[in-house]
C-alpha positions in Angstrom: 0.0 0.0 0.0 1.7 3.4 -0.9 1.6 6.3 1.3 -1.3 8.0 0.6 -3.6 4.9 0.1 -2.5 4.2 3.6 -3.3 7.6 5.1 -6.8 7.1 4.0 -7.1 3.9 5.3 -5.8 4.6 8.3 -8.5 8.2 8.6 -11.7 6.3 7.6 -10.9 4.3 10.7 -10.7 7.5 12.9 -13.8 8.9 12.2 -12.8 12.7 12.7 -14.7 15.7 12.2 -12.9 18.6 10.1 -13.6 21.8 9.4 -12.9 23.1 5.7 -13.8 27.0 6.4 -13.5 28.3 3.0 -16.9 28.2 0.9 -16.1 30.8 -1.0 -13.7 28.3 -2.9 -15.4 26.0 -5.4 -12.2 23.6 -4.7 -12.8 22.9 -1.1 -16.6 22.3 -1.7 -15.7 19.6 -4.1 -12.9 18.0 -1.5 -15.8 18.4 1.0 -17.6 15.8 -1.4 -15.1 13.6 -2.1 -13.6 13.5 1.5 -17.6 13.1 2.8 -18.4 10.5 -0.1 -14.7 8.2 1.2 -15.8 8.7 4.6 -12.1 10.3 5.5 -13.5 12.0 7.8 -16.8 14.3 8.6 -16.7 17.4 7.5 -18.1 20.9 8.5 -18.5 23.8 6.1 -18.7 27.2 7.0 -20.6 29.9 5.8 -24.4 30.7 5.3 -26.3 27.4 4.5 -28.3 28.9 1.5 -25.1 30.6 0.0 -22.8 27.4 0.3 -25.7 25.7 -1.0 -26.4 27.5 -3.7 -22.9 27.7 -4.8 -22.6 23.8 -4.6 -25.6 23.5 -6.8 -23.8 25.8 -9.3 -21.0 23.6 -9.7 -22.6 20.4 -9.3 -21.2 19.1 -6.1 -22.7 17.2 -3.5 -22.4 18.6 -0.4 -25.3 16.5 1.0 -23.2 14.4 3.5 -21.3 17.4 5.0 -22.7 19.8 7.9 -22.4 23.2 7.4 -22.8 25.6 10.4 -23.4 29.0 10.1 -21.2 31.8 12.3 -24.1 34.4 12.4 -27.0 32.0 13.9 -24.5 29.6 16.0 -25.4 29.4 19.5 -21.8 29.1 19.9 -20.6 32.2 18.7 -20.7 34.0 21.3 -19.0 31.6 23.7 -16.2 31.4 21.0 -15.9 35.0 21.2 -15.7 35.8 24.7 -13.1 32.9 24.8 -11.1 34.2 22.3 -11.1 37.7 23.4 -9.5 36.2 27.3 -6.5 34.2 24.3 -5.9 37.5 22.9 -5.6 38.8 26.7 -2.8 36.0 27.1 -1.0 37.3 23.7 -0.7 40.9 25.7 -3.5 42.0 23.1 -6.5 43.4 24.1 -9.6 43.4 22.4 -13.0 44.4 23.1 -16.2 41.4 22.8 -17.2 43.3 19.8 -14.2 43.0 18.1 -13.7 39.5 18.7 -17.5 38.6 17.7 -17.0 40.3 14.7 -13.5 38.2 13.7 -15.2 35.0 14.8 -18.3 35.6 13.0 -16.6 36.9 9.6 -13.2 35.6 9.0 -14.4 32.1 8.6 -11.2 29.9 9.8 -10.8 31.8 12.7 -14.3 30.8 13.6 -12.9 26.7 12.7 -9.8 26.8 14.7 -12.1 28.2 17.6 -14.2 24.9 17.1 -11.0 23.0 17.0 -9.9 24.9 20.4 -13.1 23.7 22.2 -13.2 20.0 21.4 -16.0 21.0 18.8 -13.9 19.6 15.9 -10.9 17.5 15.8 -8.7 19.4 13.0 -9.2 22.3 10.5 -7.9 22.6 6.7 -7.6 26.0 5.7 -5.2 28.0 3.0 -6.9 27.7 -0.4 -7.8 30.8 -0.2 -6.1 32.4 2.7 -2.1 33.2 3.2 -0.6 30.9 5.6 0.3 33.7 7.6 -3.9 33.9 8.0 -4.2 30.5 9.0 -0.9 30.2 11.3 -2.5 33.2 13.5 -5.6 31.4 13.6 -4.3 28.9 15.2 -1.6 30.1 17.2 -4.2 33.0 18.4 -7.2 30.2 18.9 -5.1 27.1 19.8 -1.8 27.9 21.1 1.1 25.3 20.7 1.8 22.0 22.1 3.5 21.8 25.6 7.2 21.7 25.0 6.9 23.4 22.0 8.1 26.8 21.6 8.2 26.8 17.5 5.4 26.3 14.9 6.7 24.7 12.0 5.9 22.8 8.7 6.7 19.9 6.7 5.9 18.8 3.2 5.7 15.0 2.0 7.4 14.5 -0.7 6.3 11.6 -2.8 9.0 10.3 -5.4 8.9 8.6 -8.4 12.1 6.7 -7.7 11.5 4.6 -4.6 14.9 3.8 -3.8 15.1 7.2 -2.4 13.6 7.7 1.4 11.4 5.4 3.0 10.2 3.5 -0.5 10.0 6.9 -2.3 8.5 9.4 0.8 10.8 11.8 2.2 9.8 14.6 4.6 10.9 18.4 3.9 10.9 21.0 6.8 10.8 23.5 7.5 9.5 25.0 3.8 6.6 26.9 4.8 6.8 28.6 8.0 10.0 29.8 9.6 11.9 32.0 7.4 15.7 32.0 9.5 15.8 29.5 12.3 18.4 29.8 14.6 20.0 26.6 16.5 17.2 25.8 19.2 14.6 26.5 16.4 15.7 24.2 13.9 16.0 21.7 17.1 12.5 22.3 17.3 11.6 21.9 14.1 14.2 18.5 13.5 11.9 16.9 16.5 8.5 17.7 15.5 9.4 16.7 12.1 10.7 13.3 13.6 7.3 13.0 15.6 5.2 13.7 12.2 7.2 11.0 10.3 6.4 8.0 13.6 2.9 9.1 13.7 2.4 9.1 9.7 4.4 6.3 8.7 5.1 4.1 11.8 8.3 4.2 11.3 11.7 5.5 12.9 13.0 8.5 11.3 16.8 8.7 9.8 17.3 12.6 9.9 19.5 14.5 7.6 20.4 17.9 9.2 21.2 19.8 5.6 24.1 22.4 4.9 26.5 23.1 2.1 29.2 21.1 4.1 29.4 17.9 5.1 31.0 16.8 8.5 33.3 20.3 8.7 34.0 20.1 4.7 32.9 23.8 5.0 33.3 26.6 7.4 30.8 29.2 7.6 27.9 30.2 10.6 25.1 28.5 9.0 27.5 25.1 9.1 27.8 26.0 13.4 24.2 26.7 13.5 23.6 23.3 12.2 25.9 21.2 14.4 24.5 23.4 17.0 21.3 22.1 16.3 21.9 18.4 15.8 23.9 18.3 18.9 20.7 20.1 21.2 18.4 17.1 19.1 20.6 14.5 20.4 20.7 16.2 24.0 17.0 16.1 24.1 16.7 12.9 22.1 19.6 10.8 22.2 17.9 7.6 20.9 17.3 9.5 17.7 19.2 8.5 14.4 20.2 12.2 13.4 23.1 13.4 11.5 24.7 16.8 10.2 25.8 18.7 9.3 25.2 17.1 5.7 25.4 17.4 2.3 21.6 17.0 -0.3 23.7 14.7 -1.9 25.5 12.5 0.8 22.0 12.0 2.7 20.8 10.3 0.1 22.8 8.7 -2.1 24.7 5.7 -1.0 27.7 5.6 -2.5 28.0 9.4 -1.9 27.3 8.9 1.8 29.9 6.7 1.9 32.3 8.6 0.4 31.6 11.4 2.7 30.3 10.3 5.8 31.5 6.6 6.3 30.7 6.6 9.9 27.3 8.2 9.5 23.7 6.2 10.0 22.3 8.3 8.5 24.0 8.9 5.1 22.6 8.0 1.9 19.9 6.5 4.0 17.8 9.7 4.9 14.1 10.0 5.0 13.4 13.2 6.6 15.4 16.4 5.5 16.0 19.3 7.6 16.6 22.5 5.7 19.0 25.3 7.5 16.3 28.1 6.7 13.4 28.5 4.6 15.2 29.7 1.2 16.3 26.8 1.2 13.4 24.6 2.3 10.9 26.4 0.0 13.6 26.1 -3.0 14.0 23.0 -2.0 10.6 21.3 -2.1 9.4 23.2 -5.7 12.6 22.2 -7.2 12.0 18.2 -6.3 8.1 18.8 -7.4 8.6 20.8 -10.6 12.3 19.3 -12.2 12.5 15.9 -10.0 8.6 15.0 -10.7 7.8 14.2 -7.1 4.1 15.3 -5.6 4.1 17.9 -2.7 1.9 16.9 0.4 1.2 20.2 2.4 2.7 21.7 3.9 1.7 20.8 7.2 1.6 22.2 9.9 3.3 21.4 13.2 3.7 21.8 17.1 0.3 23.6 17.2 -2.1 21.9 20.0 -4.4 21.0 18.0 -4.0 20.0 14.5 -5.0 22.7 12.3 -3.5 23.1 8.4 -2.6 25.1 5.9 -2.8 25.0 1.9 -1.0 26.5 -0.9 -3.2 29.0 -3.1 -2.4 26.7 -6.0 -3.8 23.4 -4.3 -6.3 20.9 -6.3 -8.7 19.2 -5.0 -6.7 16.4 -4.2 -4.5 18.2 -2.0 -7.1 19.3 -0.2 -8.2 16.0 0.5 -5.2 14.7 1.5 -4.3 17.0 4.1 -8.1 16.3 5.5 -6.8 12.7 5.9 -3.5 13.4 7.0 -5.0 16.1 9.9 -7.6 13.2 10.9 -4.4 11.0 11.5 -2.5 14.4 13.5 -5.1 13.9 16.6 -3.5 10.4 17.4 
């Protein structure tokens, strides 16, 4: 079974409800179908039940299996309002009810992360149509991170055509999304939630390449300190994790390579998650492997938030949409 085939197996068992907030987009009504129809997981729309109706209708989708609640007329609202106002308080920004009933009743996915916050929804997809900037403040502001995180991050899943590469062909990118310059303790951060994401996806033990331009002090430079930095505070907090770096794109994971230039090395030529040294990189990185290397582009998704809530390119399909549903239903394990 390959890797996506898997997730949604593994989602229809789960059961989950998410929220797709966005139904203005034409694209997430149709993954609302489709992840209703597979029974991925249950999903709640957003918006006014005649408009996302009628716009449904329009495009001939079938949104007959999803709920869609309606910000304006929820009971809840107002409880979601008043709760995110006292968040806000916590962020050392304050904000009058009004204001906050207004954000919650009009701006959509901050109304689903606050149903994600209060146990009203396990996981939300947002991005389609929203920056991720929009959605990573909706969910930092509604949900906050996980205990022990101090750094919200993201990683893609790359899918390969060759499958000698990664674990049969699906190799984990981070951060390429989020974090634009990490310094040593946040690419620690973002090196352990990545490992976590890659367990509770795959099942399987991570081999993680900490990426540079050098390869075991072939280089000098800052970046290549930052990175040793960062593998070394990994293995302080983690020792039974196989981590190496700072490494090479090409010793990480091709054998022979690895070999050459990291004999000692568990890791090299053997990789399966990636670790980029900043977000140039990361975000280079990733559209390079999808657009000259043919490889499909899960995500990104998002990590070390409380509660899993996740974001979308603005150039997503429909099945990208529907695989992060799946793959957010598996993030409340």
């Amino acid at each position: 079974m390959d890797f996506l085939s898997d997730i949604w197996s593994k989602a229809k068992k789960l059961d989950r409800t998410i929220v797709l907030p966005e139904t203005d987009d034409h694209r997430v009504l149709k993954a609302a179908e489709l992840a209703s129809k597979s029974k991925i997981a249950k999903v709640v729309l957003i918006g006014n039940k005649e408009d996302v109706t009628k716009a449904a209708v329009s495009e001939e989708i079938d949104i007959s299996r999803t709920e869609i609640i309606d910000p304006s007329s929820c009971a809840k609202t107002d409880r979601y309002a008043e709760i995110y106002m006292n968040k806000m308080k916590e962020h050392k920004h304050e904000i009058a009810f009004n204001e906050a009933r207004s954000l919650i009743t009009n701006d959509f996915p901050y109304f689903g992360a606050m149903m994600v916050a209060e146990g009203d929804a396990d996981g939300m997809v947002s991005g389609a149509s929203h920056s991720t900037g929009h959605t990573i403040k909706a969910a930092i502001y509604s949900c906050g991170l996980k205990e022990g995180v101090s750094t919200l991050s993201s990683f893609f899943v790359m899918l390969l055509p060759n499958k000698q590469f990664g674990l049969n062909g699906v190799l984990f990118f981070a951060d390429c999304a989020v974090v634009p310059d990490p310094d040593a303790p946040k690419l620690k951060d973002i090196a352990l939630s990545t490992a976590n994401s890659f367990k509770q996806l795959t099942g399987k033990n991570p081999r993680i390449a900490m990426l540079s331009f050098s390869t075991k002090g072939s280089g000098r430079a800052a970046s290549v300190e930052k990175v040793e930095k960062a593998t070394a505070m990994v293995l302080e907090q983690d020792p039974e994790l196989t981590i190496d770096g700072e490494m090479q794109f090409d010793a990480a994971l091709v054998q022979s390579i690895g070999k050459r230039k990291a004999p000692e090395s568990k890791v090299a030529g053997r990789a399966n998650v990636l670790i980029f040294p900043n977000l140039d990189a990361g975000n280079i990185g990733y559209k390079i492997a999808e657009r000259l290397g043919g490889a499909t582009a899960v995500g990104p998704i998002f990590q070390g938030c409380a509660k899993p809530i996740n974001d979308l390119s603005r150039g997503c399909s429909v099945d990208d949409i529907v695989n992060v549903t799946a793959i957010t239903a598996l993030q409340t394990l």
